[in-house]
GUZANU-492658 format. One record per atom (N, C-alpha, C): x, y, z. Coordinates in steps of 0.1 Angstrom, whole numbers, plus 5000, padded with zeros to 4 digits. Layout:
N
XYZ;...
//
This chain:
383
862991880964;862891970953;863091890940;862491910931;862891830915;863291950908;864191860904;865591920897;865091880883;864791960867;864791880858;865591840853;865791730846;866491630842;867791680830;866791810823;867991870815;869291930821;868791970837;870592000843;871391920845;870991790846;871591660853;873191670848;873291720835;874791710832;875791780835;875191920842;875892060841;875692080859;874592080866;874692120880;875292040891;875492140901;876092020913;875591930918;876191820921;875391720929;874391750938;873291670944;872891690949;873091620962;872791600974;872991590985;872291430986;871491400980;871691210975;872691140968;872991210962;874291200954;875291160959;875691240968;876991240976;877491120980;877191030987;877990960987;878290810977;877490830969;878790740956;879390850954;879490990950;880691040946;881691050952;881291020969;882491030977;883490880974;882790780975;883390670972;884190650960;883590750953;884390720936;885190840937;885490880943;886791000949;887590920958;887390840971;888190820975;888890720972;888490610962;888990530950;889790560947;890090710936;891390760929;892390760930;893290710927;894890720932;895190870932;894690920924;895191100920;894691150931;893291150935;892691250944;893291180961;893791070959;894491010976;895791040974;896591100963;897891200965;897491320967;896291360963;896291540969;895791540982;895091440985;894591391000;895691381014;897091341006;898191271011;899391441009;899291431005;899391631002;898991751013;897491721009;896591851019;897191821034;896491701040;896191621053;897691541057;898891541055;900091481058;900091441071;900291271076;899691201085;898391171092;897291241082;895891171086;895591091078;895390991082;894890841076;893890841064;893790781056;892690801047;890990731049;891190661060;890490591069;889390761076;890190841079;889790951090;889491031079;890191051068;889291151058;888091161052;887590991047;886990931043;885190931054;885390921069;885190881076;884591101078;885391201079;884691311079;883991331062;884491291053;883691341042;882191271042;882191171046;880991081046;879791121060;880291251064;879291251078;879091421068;879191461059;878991581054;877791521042;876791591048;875691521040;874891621029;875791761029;874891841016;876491901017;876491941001;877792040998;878192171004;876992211009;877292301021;878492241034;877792131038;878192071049;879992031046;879991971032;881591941023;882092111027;881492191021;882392341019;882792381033;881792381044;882492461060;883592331065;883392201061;884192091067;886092111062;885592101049;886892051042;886892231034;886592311027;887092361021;887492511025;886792561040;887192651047;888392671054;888192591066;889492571070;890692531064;890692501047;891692451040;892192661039;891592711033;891092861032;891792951039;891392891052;891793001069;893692991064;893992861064;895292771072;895792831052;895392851041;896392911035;896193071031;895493111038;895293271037;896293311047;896393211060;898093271068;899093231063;899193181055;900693121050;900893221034;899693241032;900193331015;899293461011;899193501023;898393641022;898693701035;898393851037;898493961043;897093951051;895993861045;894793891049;893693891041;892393911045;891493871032;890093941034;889293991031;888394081034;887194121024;886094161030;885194171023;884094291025;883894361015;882894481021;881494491014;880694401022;879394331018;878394461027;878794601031;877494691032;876294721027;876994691010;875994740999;874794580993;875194521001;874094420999;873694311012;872494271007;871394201027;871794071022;872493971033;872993841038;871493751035;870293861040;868993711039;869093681023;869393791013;868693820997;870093680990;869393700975;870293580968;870893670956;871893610955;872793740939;872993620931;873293720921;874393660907;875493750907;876393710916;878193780919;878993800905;879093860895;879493890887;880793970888;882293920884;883293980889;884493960879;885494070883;886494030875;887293900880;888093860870;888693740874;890093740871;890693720887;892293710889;892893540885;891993450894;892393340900;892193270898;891793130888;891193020884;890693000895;891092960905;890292890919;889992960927;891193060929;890193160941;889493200947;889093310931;888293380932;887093370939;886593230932;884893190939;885293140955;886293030953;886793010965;886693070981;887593170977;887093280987;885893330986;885493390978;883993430975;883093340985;883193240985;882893140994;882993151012;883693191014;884393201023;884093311032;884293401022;883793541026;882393551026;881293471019;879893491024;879793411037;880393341041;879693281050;880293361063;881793411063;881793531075;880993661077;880393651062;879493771063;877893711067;877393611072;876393551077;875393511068;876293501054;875093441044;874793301050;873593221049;873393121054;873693001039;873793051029;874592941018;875793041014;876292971001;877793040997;876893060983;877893060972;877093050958;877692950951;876492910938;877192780934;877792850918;878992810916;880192870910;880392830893;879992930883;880592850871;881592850866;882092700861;883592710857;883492610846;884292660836;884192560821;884792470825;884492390811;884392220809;885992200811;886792320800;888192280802;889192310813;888392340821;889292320834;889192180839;888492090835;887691940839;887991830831;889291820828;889591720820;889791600828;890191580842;890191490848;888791440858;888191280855;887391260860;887191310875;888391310886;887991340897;887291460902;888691560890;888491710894;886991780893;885991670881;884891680874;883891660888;884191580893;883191540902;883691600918;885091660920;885191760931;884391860929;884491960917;884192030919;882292040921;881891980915;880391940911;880091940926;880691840936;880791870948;880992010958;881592080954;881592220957;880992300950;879892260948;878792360940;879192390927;879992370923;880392400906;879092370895;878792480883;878192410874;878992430866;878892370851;879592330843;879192430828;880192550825;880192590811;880492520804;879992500793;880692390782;880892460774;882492420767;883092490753;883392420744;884292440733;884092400723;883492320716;882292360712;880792310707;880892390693;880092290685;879492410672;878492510673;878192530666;877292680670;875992670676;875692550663;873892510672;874092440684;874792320689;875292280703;875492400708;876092490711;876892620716;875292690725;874992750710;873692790717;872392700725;872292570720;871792520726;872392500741;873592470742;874192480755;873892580764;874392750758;873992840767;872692910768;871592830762;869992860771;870192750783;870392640779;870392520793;871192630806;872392630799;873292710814;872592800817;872192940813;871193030811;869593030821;869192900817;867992860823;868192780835;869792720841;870292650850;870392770862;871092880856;871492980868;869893080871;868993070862;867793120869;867193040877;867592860879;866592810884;867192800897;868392780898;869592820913;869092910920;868593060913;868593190923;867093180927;865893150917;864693140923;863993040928;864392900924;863992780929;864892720941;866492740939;866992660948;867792740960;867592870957;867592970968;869393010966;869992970957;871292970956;871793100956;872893160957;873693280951;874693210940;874793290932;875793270921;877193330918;878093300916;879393350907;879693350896;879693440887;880093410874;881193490870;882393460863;883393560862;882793600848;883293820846;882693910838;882893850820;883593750821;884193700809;884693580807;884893530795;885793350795;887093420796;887293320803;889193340809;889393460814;890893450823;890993550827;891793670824;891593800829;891893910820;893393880823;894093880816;895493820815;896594000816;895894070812;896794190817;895894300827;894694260834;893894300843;893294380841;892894430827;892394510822;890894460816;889694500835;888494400834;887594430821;887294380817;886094420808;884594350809;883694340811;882494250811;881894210792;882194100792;882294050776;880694070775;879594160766;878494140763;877894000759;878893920758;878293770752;877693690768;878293710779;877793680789;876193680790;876493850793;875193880796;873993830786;874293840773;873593780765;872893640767;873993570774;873493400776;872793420789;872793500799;871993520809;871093520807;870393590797;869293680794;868293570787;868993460785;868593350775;867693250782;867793290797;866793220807;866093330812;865093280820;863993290826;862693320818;861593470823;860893520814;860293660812;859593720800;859793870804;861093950792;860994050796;861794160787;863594130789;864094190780;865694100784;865694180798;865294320798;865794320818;864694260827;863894230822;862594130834;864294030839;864593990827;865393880829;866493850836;867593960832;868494030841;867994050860;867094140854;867094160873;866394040880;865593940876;865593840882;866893740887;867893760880;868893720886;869493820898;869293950899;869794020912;871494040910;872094080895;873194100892;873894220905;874994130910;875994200924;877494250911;877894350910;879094350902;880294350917;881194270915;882294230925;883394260921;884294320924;885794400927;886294310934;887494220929;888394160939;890094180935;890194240947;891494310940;892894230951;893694190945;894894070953;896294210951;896594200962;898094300963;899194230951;899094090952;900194020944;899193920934;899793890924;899093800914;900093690913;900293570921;901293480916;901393440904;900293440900;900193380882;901093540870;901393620876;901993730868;902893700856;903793630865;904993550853;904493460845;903693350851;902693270835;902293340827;901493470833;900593570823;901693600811;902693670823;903493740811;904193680797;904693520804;905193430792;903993390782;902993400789;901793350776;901893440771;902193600775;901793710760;902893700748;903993660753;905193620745;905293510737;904993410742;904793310734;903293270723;902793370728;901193390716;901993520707;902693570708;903593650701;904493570695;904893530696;906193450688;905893330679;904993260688;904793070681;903693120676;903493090663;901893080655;900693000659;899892990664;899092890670;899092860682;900092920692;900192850702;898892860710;899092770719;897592750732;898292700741;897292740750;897792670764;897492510765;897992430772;897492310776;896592280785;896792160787;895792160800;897192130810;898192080808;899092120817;899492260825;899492310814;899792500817;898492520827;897092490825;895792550835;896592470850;897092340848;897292300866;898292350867;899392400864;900392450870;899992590871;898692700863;898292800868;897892780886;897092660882;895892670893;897092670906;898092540904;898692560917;899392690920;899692720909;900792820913;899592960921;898392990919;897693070920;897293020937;897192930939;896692840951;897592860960;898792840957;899892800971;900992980969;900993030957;901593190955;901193250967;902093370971;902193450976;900793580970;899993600980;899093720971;898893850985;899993870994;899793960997;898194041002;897294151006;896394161008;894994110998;894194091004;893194070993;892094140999;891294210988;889894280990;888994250980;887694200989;886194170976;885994300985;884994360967;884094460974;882894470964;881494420972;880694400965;879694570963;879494580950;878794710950;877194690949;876494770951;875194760950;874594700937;873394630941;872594500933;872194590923;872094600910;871894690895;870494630891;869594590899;868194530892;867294710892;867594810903;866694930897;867595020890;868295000889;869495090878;868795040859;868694870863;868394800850;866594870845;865894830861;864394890857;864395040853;865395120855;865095250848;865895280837;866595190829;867295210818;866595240804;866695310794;865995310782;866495230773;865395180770;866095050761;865595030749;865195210743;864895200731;865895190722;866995190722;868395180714;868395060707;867494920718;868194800708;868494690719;868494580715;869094500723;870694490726;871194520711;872894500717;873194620724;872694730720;872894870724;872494880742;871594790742;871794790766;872294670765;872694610761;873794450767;874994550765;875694650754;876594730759;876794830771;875394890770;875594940781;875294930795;874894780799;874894720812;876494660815;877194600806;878194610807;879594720810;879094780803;879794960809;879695000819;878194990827;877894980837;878694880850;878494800848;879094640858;881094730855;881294740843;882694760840;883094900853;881994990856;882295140860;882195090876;881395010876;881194960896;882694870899;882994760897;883994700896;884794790900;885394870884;886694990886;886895040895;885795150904;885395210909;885495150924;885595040924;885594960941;886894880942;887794910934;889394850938;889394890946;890594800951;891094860965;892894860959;893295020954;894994980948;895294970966;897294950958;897794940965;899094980960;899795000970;901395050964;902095010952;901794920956;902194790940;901594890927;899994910925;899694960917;899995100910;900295210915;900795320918;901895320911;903195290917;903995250912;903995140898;903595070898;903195010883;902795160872;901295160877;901095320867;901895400863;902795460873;904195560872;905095550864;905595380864;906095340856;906095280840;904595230838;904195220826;903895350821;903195460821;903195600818;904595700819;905495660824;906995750821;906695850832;905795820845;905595970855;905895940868;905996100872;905896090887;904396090900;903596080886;901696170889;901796110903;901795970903;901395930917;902195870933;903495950925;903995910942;903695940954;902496040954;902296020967;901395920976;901295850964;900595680970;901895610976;902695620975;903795520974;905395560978;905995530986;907295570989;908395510985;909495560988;910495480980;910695370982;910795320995;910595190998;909795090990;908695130988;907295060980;907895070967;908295160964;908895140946;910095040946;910595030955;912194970959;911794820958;910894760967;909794610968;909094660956;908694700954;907994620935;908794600924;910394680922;911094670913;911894550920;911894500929;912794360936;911494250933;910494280934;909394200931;909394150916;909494270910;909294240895;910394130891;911494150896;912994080894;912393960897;912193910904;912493800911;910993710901;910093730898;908893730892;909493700873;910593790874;910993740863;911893640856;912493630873;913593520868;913593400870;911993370870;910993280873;910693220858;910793310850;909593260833;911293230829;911193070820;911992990815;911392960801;911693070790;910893050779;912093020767;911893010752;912693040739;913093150741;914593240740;913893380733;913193470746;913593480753;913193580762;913593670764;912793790762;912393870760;912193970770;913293960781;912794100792;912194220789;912594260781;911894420783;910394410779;910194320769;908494310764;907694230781;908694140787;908094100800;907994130811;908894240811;908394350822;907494420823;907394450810;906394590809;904394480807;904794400804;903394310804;903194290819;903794240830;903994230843;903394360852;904494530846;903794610851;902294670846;902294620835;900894640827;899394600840;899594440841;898894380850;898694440860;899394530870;899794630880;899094740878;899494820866;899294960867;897494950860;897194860854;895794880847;894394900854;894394790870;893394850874;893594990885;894595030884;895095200891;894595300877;894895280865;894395340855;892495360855;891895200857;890795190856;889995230868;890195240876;889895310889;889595450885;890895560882;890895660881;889795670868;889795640858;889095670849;887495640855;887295560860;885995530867;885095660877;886395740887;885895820889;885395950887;885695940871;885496090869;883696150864;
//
């Protein structure tokens, strides 16, 4: 297959590729401590020796990145699941979904296509600034990552997202790929999903045809993935505090790896993807005399109503709701017990955040916020 040369900086390796990357991986002092980490008494002789008999990224993902998957979905989950009815294992998507989990998300996403008998997984976008370190640049590239690029000026910017744009149409129709893209940059920090119209906008910036020719050639899947627990809750909560208090503050790039681990090795309780039906004849019968921003708003409203509409709450949430609204509307989701474990939950979650100036009562209620929002957005979805 020829690949043109303009993705070379942004797509995943290719399966010639692989092994100098493997070599310049198992080089790294950094990536033979997480090696020394994952694998505790296998030789790096024997890791080196399976990564090098995995000859396409496919072959890297069922080797090394599933059963990494299996072995911590028993140790920090309830369980993991996926309700793939509403779409065919032969067909290819563009997975479009809210986003809990820097790594997760697609992670499992991964995971879960291939128990569902997709014969590939999808190849996953994740920005530049999660990729500050050479290794992680070239792990992930190896597990199918391509690469959003940020902080650009405007003409770079846009010239960047037609490339990306024109990269994920050539994935779904030339290289047979499925895709992930989460509904927005970063993640909804108090879970209240939204699908940012700027996305879809840079989608639409590939292929050819009418902006929906465009769209539905990608085969947009909107994906619900809903985690009983969010380990990352207490980071969330201290970043809303500290973007409140300190003028300027930002995160580091230290803060993203101590997300990522903490999101990776945390406790998350059950988890449910639920993919809703593919929006390409929803898109072909839409009127689109309004305007171009006028349907990029309302295909977004759209993706926003499927999503909501395919949580899966849970006691947790209920109780969150009850509590952030001052009611009793929904106890009958939830018993005292369940209210008893979320308010020990919440404690314990909070005596976790070591900030200036802290602020319980503003960090509880941002914590239950995260909880009660997609139970809010559910209900409002159904009406």
């Amino acid at each position: 297959m020829h690949i043109p040369s303009e993705f070379d900086t942004i797509r995943p390796f290719e399966p010639e590729e692989l092994p100098e990357v493997y070599d310049r991986l198992l080089a790294d002092p950094q990536f033979q401590q997480v090696l020394a980490y994952l694998y505790p008494g296998v030789s790096l002789d024997a890791i080196a020796a399976k990564m090098r008999s995995c000859k396409t990224n496919f072959d890297f993902q069922r080797a090394f990145c599933y059963g990494f998957l299996e072995q911590l979905l028993a140790k920090a989950s309830k369980g993991c699941d996926m309700d793939t009815s509403a779409v065919d294992n032969q067909c290819r998507y563009t997975f479009i979904s809210n986003h809990r989990d820097i790594v997760l998300d697609s992670a499992l996403l991964d995971k879960l296509l291939i128990d569902a008998g997709f014969s590939t997984t999808c190849e996953i976008a994740i920005g530049d600034n999660l990729l500050s370190l050479p290794w992680v640049k070239d792990l992930v590239r190896v597990n199918k990552s391509f690469i959003v690029e940020r902080s650009l000026s405007p003409r770079e910017m846009l010239l960047a997202s037609r490339r990306l744009a024109e990269y994920m149409h050539f994935a779904i129709a030339v290289k047979k790929e499925n895709i992930w893209i989460a509904q927005r940059e970063g993640r909804a920090k108090n879970s209240d999903d939204r699908t940012q119209e700027a996305i879809l906008k840079m989608m639409s910036m590939g292929g050819e045809g009418t902006l929906i020719d465009r769209l539905v050639s990608l085969h947009i899947v909107p994906l619900s993935i809903s985690y009983e627990y969010d380990p990352c809750d207490f980071l969330k909560a201290a970043e809303f505090q500290l973007k409140r208090d300190v003028p300027g503050w930002r995160k580091s790039a230290t803060d993203d790896v101590v997300s990522m681990r903490t999101g990776i090795m945390g406790y998350k309780g059950r988890i449910h993807y639920h993919c809703s039906q593919c929006i390409d004849e929803w898109l072909l019968q839409m009127d689109t005399s309004a305007g171009k921003q006028a349907v990029l708003l309302a295909i977004a409203h759209h993706i926003d109503e499927e999503i909501h509409r395919h949580y899966r709450l849970y006691p947790c949430n209920y109780v969150a709701l009850d509590l952030m609204q001052g009611t009793t509307d929904y106890r009958c989701h939830y018993t005292a017990d369940d209210q008893s474990a979320f308010e020990t939950y919440l404690e314990g979650q909070l005596a976790k955040i070591d900030i200036p100036n802290k602020d319980e009562a503003f960090l509880r209620a941002r914590i239950i916020e995260m909880y009660a929002n997609p139970a809010k957005n559910y209900f409002a979805a159904q009406r």
